[in-house]
MARPA-527083 format. One line per field, with one value per residue (C-alpha): residue number from 0; residue in one letter; chain; x, y, z. Coordinates in Angstrom, 1 decimal. Example, Ala and Ser with C-alpha at 12.3 -4.5 7.8 and 13.67 -1.06 7.14 Angstrom:
2
num <- c(0:1) $
residu <- c(a:s) $
chaine <- c(A:A) $
px <- c(12.3:13.7) $
py <- c(-4.5:-1.1) $
pz <- c(7.8:7.1) $
This chain:
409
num <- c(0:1:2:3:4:5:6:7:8:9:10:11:12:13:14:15:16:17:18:19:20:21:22:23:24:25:26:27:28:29:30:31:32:33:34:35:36:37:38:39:40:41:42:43:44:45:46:47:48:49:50:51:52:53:54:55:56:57:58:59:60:61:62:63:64:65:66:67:68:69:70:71:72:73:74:75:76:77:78:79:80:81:82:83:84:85:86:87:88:89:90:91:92:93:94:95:96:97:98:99:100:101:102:103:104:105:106:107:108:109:110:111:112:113:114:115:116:117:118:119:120:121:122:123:124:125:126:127:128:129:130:131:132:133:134:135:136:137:138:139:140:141:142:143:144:145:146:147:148:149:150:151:152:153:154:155:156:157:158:159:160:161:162:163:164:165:166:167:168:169:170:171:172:173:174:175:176:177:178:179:180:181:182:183:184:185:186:187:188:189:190:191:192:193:194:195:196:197:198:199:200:201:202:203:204:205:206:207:208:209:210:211:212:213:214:215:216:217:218:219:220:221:222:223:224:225:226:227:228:229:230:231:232:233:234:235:236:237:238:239:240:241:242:243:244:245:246:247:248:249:250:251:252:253:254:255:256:257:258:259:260:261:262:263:264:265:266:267:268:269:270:271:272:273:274:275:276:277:278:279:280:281:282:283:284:285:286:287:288:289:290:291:292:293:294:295:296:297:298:299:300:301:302:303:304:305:306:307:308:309:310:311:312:313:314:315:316:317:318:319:320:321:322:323:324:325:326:327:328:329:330:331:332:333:334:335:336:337:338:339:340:341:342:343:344:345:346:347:348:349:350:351:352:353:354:355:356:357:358:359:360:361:362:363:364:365:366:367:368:369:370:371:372:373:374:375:376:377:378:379:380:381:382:383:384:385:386:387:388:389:390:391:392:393:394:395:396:397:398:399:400:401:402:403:404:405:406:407:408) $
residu <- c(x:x:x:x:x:x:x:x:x:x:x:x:x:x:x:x:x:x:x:x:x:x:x:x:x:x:x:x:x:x:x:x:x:x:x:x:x:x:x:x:x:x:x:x:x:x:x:x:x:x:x:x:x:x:x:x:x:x:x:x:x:x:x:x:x:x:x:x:x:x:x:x:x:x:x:x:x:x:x:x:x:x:x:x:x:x:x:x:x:x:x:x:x:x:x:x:x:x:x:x:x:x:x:x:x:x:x:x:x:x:x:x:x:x:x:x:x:x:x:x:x:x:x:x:x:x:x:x:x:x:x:x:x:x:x:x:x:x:x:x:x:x:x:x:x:x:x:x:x:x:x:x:x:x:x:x:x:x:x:x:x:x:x:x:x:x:x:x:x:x:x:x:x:x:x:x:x:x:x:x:x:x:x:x:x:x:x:x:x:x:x:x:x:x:x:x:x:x:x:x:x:x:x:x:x:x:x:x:x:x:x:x:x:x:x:x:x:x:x:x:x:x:x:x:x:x:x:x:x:x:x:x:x:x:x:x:x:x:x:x:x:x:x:x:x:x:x:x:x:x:x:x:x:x:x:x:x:x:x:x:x:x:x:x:x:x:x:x:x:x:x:x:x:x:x:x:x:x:x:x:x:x:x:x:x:x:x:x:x:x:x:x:x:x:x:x:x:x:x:x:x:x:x:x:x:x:x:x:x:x:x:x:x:x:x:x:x:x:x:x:x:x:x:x:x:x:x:x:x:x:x:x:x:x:x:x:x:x:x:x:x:x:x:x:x:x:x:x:x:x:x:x:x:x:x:x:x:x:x:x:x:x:x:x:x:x:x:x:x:x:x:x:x:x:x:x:x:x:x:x:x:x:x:x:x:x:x:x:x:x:x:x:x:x:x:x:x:x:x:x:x:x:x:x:x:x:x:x:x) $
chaine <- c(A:A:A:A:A:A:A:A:A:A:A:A:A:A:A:A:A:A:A:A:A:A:A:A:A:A:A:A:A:A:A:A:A:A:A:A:A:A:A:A:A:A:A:A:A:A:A:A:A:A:A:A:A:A:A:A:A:A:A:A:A:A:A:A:A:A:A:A:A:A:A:A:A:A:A:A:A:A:A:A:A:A:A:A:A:A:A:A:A:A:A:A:A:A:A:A:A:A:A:A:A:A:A:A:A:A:A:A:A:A:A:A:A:A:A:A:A:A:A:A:A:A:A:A:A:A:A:A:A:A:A:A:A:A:A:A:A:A:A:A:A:A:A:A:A:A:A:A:A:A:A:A:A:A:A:A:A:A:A:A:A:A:A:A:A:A:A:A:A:A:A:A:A:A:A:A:A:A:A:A:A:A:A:A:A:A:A:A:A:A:A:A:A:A:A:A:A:A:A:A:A:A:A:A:A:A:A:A:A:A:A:A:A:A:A:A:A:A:A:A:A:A:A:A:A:A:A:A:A:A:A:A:A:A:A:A:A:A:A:A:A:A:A:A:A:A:A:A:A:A:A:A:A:A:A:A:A:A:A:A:A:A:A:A:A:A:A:A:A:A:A:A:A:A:A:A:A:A:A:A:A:A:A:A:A:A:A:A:A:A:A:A:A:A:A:A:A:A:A:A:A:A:A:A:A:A:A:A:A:A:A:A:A:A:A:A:A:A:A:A:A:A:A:A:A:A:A:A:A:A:A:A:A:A:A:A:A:A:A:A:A:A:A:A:A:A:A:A:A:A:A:A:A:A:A:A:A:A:A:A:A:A:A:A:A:A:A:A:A:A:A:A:A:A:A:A:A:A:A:A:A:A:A:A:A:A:A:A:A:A:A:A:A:A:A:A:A:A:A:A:A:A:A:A:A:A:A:A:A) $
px <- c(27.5:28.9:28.4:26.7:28.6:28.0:26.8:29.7:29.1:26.8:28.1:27.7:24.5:22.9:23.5:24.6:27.8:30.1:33.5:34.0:32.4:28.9:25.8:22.7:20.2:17.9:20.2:22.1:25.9:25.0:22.4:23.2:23.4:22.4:23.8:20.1:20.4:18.1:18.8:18.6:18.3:20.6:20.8:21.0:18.3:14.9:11.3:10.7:9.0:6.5:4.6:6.3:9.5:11.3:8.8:9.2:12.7:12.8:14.0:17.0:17.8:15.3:15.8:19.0:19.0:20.0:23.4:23.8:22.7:25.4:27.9:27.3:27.0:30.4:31.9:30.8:32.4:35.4:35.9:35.9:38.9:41.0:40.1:42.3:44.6:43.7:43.4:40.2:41.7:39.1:36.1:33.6:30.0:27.9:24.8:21.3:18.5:15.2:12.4:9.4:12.1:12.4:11.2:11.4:10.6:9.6:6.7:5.1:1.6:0.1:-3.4:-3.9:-8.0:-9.6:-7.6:-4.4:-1.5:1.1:4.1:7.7:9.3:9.6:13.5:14.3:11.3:9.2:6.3:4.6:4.1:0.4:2.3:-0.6:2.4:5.9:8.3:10.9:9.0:8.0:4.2:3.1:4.2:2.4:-0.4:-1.0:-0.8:-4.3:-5.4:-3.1:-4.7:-8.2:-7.2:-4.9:-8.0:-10.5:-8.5:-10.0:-7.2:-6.1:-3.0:-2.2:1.6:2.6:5.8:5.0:7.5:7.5:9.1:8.9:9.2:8.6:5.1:4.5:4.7:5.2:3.8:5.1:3.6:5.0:3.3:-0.3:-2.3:-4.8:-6.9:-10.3:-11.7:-12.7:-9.6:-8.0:-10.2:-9.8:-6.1:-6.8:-9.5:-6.8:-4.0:-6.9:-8.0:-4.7:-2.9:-0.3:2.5:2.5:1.6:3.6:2.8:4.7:3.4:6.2:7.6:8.7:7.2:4.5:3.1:-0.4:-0.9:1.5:-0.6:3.1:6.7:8.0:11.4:13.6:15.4:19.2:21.8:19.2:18.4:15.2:16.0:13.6:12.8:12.9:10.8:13.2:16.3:18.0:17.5:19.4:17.0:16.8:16.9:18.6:21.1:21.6:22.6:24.6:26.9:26.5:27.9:30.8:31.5:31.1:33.5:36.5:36.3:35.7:37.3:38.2:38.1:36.8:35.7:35.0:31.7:31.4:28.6:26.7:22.9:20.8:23.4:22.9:26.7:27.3:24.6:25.6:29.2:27.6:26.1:28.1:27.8:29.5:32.1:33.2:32.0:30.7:32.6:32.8:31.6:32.1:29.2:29.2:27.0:25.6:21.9:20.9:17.5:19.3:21.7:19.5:17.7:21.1:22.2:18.5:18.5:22.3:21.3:18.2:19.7:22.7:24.6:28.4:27.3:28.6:27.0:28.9:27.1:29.4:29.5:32.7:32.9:33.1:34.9:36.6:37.8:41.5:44.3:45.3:41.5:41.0:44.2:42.7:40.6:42.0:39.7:37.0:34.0:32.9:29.6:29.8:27.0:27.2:30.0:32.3:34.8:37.7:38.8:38.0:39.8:42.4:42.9:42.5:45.5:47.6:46.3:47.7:44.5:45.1:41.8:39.4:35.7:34.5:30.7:29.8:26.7:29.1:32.2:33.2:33.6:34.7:37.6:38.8:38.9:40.0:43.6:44.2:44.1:46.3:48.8:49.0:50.2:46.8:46.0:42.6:42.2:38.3:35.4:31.9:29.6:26.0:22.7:20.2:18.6:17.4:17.2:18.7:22.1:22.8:25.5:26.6:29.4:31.6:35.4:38.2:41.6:44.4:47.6:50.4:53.1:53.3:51.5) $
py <- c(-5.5:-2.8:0.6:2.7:3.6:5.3:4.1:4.7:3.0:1.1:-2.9:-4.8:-6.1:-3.3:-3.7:-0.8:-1.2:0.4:1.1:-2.0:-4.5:-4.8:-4.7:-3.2:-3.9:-0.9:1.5:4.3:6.2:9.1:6.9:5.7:1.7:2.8:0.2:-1.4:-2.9:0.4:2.7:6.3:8.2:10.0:13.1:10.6:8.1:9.3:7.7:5.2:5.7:3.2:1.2:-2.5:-1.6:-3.7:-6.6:-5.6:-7.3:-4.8:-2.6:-2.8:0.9:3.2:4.7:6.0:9.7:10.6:11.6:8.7:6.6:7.9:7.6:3.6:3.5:5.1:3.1:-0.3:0.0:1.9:-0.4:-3.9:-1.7:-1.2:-4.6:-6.3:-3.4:-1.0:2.6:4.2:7.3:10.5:8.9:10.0:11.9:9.0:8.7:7.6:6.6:8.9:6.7:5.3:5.6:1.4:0.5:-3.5:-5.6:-9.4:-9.6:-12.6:-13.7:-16.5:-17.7:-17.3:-19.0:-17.0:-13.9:-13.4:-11.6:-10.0:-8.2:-9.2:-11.5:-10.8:-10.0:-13.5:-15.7:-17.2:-15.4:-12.6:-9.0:-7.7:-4.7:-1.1:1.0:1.2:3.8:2.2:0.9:3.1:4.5:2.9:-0.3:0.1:1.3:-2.3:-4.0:-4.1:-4.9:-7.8:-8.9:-8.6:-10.7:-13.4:-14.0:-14.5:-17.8:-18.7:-21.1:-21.9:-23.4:-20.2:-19.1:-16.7:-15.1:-11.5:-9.6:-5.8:-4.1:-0.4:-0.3:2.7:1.4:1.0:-2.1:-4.9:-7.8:-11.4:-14.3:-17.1:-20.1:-19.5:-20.8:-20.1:-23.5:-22.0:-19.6:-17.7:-17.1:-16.6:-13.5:-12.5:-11.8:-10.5:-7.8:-7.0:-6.1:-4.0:-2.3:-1.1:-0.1:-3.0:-2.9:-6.7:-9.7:-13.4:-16.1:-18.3:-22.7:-24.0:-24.3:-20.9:-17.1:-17.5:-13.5:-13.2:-9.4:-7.3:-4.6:-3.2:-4.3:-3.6:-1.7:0.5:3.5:3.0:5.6:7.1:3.7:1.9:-1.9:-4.3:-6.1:-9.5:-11.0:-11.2:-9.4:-7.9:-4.2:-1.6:-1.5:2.4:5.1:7.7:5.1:3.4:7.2:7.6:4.7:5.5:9.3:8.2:5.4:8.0:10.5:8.2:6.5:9.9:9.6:6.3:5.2:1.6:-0.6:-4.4:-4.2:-7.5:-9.0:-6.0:-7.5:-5.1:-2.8:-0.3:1.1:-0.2:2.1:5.4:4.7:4.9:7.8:10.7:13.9:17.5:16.6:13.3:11.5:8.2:5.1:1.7:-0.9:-4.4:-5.6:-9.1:-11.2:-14.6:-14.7:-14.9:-12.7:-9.6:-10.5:-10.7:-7.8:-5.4:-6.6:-5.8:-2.3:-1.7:-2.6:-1.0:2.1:2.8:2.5:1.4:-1.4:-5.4:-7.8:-10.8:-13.9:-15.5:-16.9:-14.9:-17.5:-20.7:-18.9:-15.5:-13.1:-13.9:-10.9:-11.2:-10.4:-7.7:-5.9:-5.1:-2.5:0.9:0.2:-2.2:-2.1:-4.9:-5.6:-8.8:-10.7:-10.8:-13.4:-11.7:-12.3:-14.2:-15.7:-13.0:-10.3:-12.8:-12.3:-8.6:-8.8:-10.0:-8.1:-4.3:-2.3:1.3:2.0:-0.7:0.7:-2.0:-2.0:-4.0:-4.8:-6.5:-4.7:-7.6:-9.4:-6.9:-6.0:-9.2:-8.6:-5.5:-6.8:-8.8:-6.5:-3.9:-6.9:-6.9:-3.2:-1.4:1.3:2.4:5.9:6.4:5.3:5.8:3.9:4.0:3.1:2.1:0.0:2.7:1.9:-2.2:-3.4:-3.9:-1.7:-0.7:0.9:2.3:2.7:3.1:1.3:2.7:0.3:2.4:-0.8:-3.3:-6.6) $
pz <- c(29.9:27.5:27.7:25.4:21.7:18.6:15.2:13.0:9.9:7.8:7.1:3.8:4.6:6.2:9.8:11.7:13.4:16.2:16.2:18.8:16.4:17.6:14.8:14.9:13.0:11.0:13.2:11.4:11.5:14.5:16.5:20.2:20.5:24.5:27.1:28.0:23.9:22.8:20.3:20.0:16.8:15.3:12.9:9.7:11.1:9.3:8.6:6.2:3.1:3.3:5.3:4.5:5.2:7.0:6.7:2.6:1.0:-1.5:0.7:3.4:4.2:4.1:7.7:6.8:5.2:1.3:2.8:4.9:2.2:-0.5:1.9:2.2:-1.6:-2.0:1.4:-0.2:-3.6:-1.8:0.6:-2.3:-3.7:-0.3:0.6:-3.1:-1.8:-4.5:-3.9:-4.6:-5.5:-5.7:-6.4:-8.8:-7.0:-6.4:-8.1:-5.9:-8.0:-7.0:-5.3:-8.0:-10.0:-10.5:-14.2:-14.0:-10.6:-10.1:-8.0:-6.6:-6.6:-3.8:-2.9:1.1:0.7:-1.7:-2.0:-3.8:-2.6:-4.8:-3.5:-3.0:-0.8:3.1:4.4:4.6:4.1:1.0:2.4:0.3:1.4:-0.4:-1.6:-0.8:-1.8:-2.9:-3.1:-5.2:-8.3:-11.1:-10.8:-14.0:-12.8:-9.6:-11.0:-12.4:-8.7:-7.8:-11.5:-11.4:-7.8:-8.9:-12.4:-10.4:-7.8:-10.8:-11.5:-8.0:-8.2:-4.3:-5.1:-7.8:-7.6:-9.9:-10.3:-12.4:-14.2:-14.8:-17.3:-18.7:-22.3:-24.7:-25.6:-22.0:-19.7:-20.7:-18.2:-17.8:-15.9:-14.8:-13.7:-14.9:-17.7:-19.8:-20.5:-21.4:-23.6:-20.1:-19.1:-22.7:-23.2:-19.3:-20.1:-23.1:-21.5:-19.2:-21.5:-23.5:-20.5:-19.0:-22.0:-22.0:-24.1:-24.1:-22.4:-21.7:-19.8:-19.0:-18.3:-17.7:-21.4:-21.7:-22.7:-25.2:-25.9:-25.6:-26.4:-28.5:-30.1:-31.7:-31.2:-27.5:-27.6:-25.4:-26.7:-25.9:-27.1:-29.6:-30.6:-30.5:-30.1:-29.6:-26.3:-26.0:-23.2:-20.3:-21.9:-18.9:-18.8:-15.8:-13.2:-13.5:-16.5:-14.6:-13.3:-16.9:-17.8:-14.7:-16.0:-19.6:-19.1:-17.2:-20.1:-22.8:-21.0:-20.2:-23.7:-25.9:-29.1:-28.8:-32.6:-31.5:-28.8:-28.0:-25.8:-23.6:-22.4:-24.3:-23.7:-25.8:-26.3:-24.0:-24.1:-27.6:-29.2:-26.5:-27.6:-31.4:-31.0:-32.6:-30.4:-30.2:-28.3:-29.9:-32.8:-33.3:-31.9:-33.9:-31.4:-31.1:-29.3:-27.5:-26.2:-24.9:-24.9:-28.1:-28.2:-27.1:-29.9:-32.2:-31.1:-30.5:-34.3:-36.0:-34.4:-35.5:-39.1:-39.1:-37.6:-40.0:-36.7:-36.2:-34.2:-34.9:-33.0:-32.4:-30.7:-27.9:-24.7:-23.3:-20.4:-22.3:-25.3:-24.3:-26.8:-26.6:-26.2:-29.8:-30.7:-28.1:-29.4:-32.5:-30.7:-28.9:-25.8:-24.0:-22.1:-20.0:-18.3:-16.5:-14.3:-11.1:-10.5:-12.6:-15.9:-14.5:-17.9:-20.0:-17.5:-17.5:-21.7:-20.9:-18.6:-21.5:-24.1:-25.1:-25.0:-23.1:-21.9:-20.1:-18.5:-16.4:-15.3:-12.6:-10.1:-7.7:-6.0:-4.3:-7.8:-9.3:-7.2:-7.3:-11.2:-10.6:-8.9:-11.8:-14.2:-12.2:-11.1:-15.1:-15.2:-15.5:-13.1:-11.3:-13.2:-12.3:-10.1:-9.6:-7.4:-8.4:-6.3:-8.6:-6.1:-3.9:0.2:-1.3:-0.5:-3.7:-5.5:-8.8:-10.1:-13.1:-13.5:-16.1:-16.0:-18.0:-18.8:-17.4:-18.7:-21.6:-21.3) $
């Protein structure tokens, strides 16, 4: 049997782990894996926030402490870097999201006889936690929990699974349902008495064929850079304001005074329009603003015109069509702001381009590093990080850095 050993660090998907390779689940760096398979608590173990967690899957971590919490934040996008053999260098501070801080969730609604529950997801099951609290998600969207319950179980539907979406806009929240339909005049003006009655910003729902909105008493938008641009139902949005800003700052400061930049996968604009934005210290930046999904292109392109701002919205799928190096050198920097998986082929035309300065945005370090590699195998070098946890107490990481081409393409 081993002997007793120390906590030291925190792996990728939460576990504990020792310095002899054993891993402990919900166990923090300080606590005492003892040699009977118990764990004693350490200085950076603390109580959870609320009373799902870690039944709850919208949370992993919160037993550790703010510090120990940073410090695996900072270790996993630190650690993507080392592991494509790229040196972190100094590190911007790392930037944790406040709890009830979360301003778009998915939630899932199930009948269980004649009740409805509505929560997220267990840790690893399809089964739904009947969320009583939360500490990650934004008051105002809580507050529309037990509303949604008591309107979900008026269907008295037993087979009823609904999948609800969340989102803060200026106007308030805006509320999408998927899965549920209105086919009677009952239940028309129950969703419509609803939306009245708790101040929504709008309503969706969602039968299969796509969004259709029910209730929209004025246009939903969200303010970007100064910018109000309208929301199309299911636009992606960062999951935090304070963590949008957190990413945004560190954009604006590595690419001030830049005359112009090419903004890839821009969504709604939510650098494009900062970068726009004339301030004190720099003034406004002509933007290129790129992007896929063709509602937030729309959207991003009507607020640019309606705005007066230096904003061009280009609609393109940068995976099947790329903007080649010949197009990108026509700019004196880029931002890029990739799903999950990455930009292979468009890092790959950034490699051969000549652009000086490149921010890259990412929700993935292990995707990104691997991006990351390229670029500095192309003569770029890794001039500025900062890891960012929107996601508070989740394993899921986000980050900011700048690359500056230290050779010619």
């Amino acid at each position: 049997m081993n002997g007793a050993a120390q906590i030291v660090r925190v792996a990728a998907k939460g576990e504990g782990a020792t310095a002899d390779g054993r891993y402990v689940a919900l166990s923090a760096p300080g606590d005492i894996l003892e040699a009977d398979g118990s764990l004693t608590w350490g200085p950076n173990h603390v109580e959870p926030s609320c009373r799902h967690f870690p039944a709850c899957g919208g949370c992993q971590l919160q037993h550790l402490s703010d510090a120990a919490l940073a410090d695996y934040v900072t270790a996993r996008v630190a650690g993507a870097a080392r592991g494509q053999d790229l040196d972190p260098g100094t590190m911007e501070p790392t930037h944790l999201s406040p709890p009830r801080t979360r301003r778009r969730a998915v939630l899932h609604g199930q009948a269980i006889g004649r009740r409805v529950v509505l929560g997220f997801r267990e840790q690893g099951s399809h089964k739904t936690i009947d969320l009583r609290e939360c500490a990650v998600i934004a008051p105002e969207l809580f507050a529309l929990v037990a509303p949604l319950r008591a309107l979900l179980e008026s269907w008295q539907d037993r087979k009823l699974a609904v999948d609800v979406e969340l989102v803060l806009a200026d106007q308030g929240v805006c509320v999408g349902l998927s899965g549920l339909s209105a086919d009677s005049l009952a239940r028309t003006e129950a969703l419509l008495d609803f939306a009245r009655d708790n101040g929504l910003a709008r309503l969706t729902l969602d039968a299969g064929y796509g969004p259709e909105t029910t209730w929209e008493p004025d246009p939903a938008t969200i303010t970007l850079g100064g910018t109000a641009v309208g929301l199309p139902s299911g636009a992606f949005l960062q999951a935090t304001a304070d963590g949008q800003d957190a990413l945004v700052e560190a954009a604006r400061g590595w690419l001030a005074g830049v005359p112009t930049v090419a903004d890839l996968f821009s969504g709604l604009g939510t650098f494009a329009f900062a970068l726009a934005s004339a301030s004190t210290d720099s003034p406004a930046t002509k933007v290129l603003a790129v992007e896929a999904a063709r509602d937030s292109h729309l959207a991003c392109q009507a607020a640019a015109r309606m705005n007066g701002r230096p904003v061009h919205a280009l609609h393109r799928d940068l995976f099947r069509n790329p903007l080649r190096a010949e197009e990108l050198n026509r700019f004196a920097a880029v931002l890029i702001d990739p799903p999950r998986a990455g930009a292979r082929e468009q890092v790959a035309q950034i490699a051969e381009s000549t652009v000086v300065r490149v921010v890259y945005i990412s929700c993935n370090p292990a995707s990104w590093a691997r991006d990351a590699a390229t670029m500095v195998a192309a003569g770029y070098r890794l001039a500025g990080l900062k890891a960012v946890g929107q996601f508070r107490w989740s394993t899921h990481v986000e980050l900011a850095s700048l690359f500056v081409r230290e050779t010619a393409a």
